[in-house]
C-alpha positions in Angstrom: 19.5 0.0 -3.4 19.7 -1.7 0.2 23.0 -3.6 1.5 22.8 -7.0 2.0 24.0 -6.2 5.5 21.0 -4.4 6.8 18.6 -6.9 5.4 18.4 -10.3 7.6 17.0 -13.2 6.5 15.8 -16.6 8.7 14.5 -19.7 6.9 11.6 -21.1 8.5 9.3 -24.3 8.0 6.5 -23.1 5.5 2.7 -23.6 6.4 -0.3 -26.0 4.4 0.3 -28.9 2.1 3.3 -30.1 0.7 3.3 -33.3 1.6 6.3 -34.8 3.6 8.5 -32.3 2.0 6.8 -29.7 4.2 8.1 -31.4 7.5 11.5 -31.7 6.5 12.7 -28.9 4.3 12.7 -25.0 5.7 11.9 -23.5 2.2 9.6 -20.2 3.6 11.6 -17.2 4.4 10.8 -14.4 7.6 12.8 -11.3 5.8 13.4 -8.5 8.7 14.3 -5.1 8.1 15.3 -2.3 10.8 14.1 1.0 9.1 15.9 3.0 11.9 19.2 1.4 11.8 19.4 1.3 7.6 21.1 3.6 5.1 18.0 5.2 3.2 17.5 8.8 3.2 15.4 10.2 6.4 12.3 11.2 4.7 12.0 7.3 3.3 12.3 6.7 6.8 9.8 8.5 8.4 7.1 7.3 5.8 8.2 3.8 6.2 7.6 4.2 9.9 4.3 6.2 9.5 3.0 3.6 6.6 0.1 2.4 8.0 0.6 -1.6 7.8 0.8 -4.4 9.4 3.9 -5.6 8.6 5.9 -2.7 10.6 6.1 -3.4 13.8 6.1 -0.7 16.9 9.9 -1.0 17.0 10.2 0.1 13.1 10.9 -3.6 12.0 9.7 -4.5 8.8 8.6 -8.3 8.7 7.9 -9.9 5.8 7.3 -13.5 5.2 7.1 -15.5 1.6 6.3 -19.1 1.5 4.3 -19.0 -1.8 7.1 -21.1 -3.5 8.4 -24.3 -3.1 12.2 -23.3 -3.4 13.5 -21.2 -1.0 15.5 -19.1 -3.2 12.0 -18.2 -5.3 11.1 -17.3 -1.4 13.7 -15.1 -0.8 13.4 -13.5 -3.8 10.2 -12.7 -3.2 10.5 -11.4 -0.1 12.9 -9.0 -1.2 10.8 -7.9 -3.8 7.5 -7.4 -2.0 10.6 -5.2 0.5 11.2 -3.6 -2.7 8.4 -2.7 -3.4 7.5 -0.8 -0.3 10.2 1.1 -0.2 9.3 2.4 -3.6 5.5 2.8 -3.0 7.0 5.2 0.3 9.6 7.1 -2.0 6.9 8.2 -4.1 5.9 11.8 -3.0 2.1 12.6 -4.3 1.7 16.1 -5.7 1.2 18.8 -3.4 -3.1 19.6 -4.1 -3.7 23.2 -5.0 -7.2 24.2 -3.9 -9.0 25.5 -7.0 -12.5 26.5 -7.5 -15.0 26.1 -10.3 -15.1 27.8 -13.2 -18.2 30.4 -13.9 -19.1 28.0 -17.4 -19.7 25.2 -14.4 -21.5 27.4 -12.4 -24.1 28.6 -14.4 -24.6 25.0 -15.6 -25.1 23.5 -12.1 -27.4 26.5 -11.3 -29.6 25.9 -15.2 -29.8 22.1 -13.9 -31.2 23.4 -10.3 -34.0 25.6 -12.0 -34.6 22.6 -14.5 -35.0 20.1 -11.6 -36.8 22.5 -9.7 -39.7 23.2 -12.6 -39.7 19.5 -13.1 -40.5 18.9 -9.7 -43.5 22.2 -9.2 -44.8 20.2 -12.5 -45.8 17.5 -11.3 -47.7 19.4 -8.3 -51.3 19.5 -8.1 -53.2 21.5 -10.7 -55.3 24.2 -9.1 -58.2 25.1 -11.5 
């Protein structure tokens, strides 16, 4: 779906426990993806840029980073999957709402329960003899 070419990816020393490992092997993965500069279509684009998420910068970078693994090829893998994911949560169009209004069958009903409410409450008024 995406070129390699347009995605970049930097390995980086991953956070938390992990023992010595942690200090010498750069297993987490910063994934960076120019939304202006790639080959999708230019709709994608615009919602991409006007998703409303952290990991878009001002400049229309996407910046993701995956250290849940140990490996860094589980890491990269799932940083291009979370990327993946994006782009098909933004390539979803919703449908288009068409303003309806309710039926007369619901209308009558809402109005019985208002009169029903309504004697309920004057019932438990104050009986004047």
């Amino acid at each position: 779906m995406i070129p390699e070419n347009e995605i970049r990816i930097v390995a980086i020393r991953a956070q938390g426990a992990g023992g010595q490992n942690v200090n010498k092997v750069s297993s987490a993965v910063t994934l960076f993806f120019d939304i202006p500069a790639s080959s999708l279509k230019d709709e994608i684009k615009q919602r991409l840029l006007q998703l409303n998420d952290r990991r878009v910068t001002g400049d229309g970078v996407v910046v993701i980073k995956a250290q849940n693994y140990r490996s860094f090829e589980k890491n990269r893998a799932d940083a291009l999957l979370r990327l993946e994911e994006m782009i098909k949560k933004v390539s979803h169009v919703p449908k288009k709402r068409r303003p309806t209004k309710p039926g007369k069958g619901a209308r009558t009903r809402r109005l019985d329960s208002k009169t029903k409410h309504g004697q309920t409450k004057t019932l438990r008024g104050k009986i004047d003899f």
